[in-house]
C-alpha positions in Angstrom: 167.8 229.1 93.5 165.3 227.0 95.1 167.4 227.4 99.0 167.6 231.0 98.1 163.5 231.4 97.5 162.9 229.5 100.5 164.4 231.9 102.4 162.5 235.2 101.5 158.3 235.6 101.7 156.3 232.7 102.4 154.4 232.1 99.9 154.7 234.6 97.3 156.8 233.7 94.6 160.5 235.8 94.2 162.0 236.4 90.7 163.7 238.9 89.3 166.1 241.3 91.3 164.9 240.5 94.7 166.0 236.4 93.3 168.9 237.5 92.1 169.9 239.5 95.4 168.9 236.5 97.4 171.0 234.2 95.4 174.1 236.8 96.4 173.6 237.0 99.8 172.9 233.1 100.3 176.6 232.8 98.1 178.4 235.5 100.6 177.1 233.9 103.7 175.1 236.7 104.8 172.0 234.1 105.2 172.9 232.8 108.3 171.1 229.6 110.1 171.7 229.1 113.9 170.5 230.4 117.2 170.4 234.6 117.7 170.1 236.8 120.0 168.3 239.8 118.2 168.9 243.2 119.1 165.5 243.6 120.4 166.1 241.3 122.6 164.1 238.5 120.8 165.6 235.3 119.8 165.6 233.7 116.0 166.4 230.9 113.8 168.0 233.2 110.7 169.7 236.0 110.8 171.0 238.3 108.0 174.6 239.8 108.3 175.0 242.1 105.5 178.9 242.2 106.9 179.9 239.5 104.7 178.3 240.7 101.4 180.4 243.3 101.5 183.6 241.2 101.9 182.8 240.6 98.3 183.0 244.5 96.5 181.9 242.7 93.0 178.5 241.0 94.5 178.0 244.0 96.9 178.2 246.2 94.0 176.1 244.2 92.1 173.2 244.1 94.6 173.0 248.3 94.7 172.7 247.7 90.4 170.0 245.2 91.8 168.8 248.1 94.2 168.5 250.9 91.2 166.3 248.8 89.1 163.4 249.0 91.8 163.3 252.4 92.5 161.3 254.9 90.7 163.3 256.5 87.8 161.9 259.9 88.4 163.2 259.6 92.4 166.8 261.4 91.1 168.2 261.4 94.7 171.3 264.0 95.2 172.6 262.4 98.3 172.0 258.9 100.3 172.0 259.1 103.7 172.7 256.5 106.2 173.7 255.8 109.9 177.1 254.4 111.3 178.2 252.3 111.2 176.6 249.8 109.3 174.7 251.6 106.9 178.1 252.8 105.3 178.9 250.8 103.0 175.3 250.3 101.6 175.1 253.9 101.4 178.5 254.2 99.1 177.5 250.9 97.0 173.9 252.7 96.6 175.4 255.7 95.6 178.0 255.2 93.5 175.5 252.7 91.4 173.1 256.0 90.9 176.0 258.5 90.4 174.7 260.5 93.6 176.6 261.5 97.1 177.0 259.5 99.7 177.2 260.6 103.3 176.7 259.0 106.8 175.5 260.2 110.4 177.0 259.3 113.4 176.4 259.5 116.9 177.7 259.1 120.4 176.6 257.2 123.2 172.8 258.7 124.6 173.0 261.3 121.9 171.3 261.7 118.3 173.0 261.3 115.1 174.6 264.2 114.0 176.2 265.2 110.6 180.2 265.8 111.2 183.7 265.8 109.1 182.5 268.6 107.2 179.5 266.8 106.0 176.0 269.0 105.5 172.6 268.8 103.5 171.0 271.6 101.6 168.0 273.3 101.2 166.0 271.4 98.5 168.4 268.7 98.6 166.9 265.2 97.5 167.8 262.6 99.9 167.0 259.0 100.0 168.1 257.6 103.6 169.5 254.0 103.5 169.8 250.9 105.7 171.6 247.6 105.1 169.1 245.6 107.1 165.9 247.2 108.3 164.2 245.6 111.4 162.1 248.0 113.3 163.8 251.0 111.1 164.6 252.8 114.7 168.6 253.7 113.4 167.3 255.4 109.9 164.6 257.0 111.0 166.5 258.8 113.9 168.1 260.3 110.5 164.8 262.2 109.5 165.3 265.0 111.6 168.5 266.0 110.4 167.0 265.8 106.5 164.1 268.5 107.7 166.4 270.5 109.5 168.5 271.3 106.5 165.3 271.8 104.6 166.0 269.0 102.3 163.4 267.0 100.2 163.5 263.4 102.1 162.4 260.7 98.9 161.9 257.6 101.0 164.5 254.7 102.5 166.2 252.0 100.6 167.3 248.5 102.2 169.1 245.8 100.8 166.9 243.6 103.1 163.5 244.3 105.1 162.5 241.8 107.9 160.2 244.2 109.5 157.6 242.1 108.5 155.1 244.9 107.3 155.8 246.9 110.6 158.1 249.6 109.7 155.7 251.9 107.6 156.9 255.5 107.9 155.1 258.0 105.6 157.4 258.0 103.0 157.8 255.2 100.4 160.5 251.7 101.8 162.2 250.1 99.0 164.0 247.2 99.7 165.4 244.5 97.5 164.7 241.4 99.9 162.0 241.1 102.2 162.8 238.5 104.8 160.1 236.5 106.7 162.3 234.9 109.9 160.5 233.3 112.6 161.3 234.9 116.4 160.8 233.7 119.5 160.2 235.5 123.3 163.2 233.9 124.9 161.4 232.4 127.5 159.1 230.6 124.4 162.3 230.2 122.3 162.4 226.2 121.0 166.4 226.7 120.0 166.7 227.5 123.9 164.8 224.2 125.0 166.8 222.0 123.4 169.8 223.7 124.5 171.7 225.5 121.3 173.7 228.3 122.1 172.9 231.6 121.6 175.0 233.8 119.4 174.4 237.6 119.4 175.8 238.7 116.2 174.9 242.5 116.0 176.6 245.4 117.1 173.3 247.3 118.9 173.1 247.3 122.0 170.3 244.5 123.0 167.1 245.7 124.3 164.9 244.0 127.1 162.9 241.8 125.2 158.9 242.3 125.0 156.8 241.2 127.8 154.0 238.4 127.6 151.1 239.6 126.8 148.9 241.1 129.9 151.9 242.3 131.7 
């Protein structure tokens, strides 16, 4: 328990669901320690892979019950929304735990997400978008336009983990179980680089060009 608290906000005490979801994801392995290449392009010391929760249906299953207990009980979502690909699974896990449909949006290369395979979202329709891991929340909020296009009633984003660290603030409420507190690095101020660990990249986004220094 004490590993697991360490790993969330630094210096505000976790019980509850958000301890109980950190216990899981310590347990699965999705707490990783190492040296990352983020894909913003920044470098970092922890990493959350949400990937091998959901090796384990039981525990993955068990955080969405985890997930339902800190949203609103008036929210009454009709359908969770979520990007491909790895949004997918939360988004079924989330839904099937609040009895609601789950679909995903997909996208090809230089183009926005898109609803296809027959999927669609009505007028009125109350949709809570969803994200395994939220970082800068770029993948799920590309998802809003497609919720006001169908005229549909967007509720607010759900996230097994946020390590946005207070900057993803869209207008509508963020739920999220864990909020993770990682430390990051410019590469070219990156300690793990000095003393020579290898860097792992283990996302599937393509990396961006990492900030400038300050000044430029």
């Amino acid at each position: 328990m004490e590993s697991a608290d360490r790993e969330s906000r630094a210096g505000t005490p976790v019980t509850g669901p958000e301890l109980q979801a950190l216990v899981l994801l310590k347990e699965c392995g999705a707490l990783k320690q190492g040296h990352f290449l983020l894909s913003s392009g920044l470098h970092s010391d922890r990493y959350c892979q949400c990937a091998a929760l959901f090796e384990q249906p039981d525990s993955a299953g068990r955080v969405a019950e985890l997930m339902t207990e800190c949203l609103p009980r008036d929210l009454h979502p009709h359908t969770i929304l979520t990007p491909a690909i790895g949004g997918i699974l939360w988004g079924y896990e989330l839904a099937r735990a609040l009895g609601c449909r789950s679909l995903f949006a997909e996208r090809k290369p230089g183009e926005p997400f898109s609803l296809r395979r027959g999927f669609h979202l009505d007028k009125g329709e109350r949709v809570l978008l969803a994200e395994d891991v939220i970082t800068t929340g770029k993948s799920v909020m590309e998802l809003v336009p497609l919720v006001e296009a169908a005229g549909a009633h967007l509720l607010g984003f759900a996230a097994i983990a946020d390590r946005s660290r207070g900057e993803f603030q869209p207008s509508q409420p963020v739920h999220s179980l864990v909020k993770l507190n990682f430390n990051v690095h410019k590469p070219e101020e990156c300690p793990l680089c000095r003393e020579g660990q290898p860097l792992e990249k283990p996302g599937s986004r393509e990396v961006q060009a990492a900030p400038p220094p300050a000044g430029q």
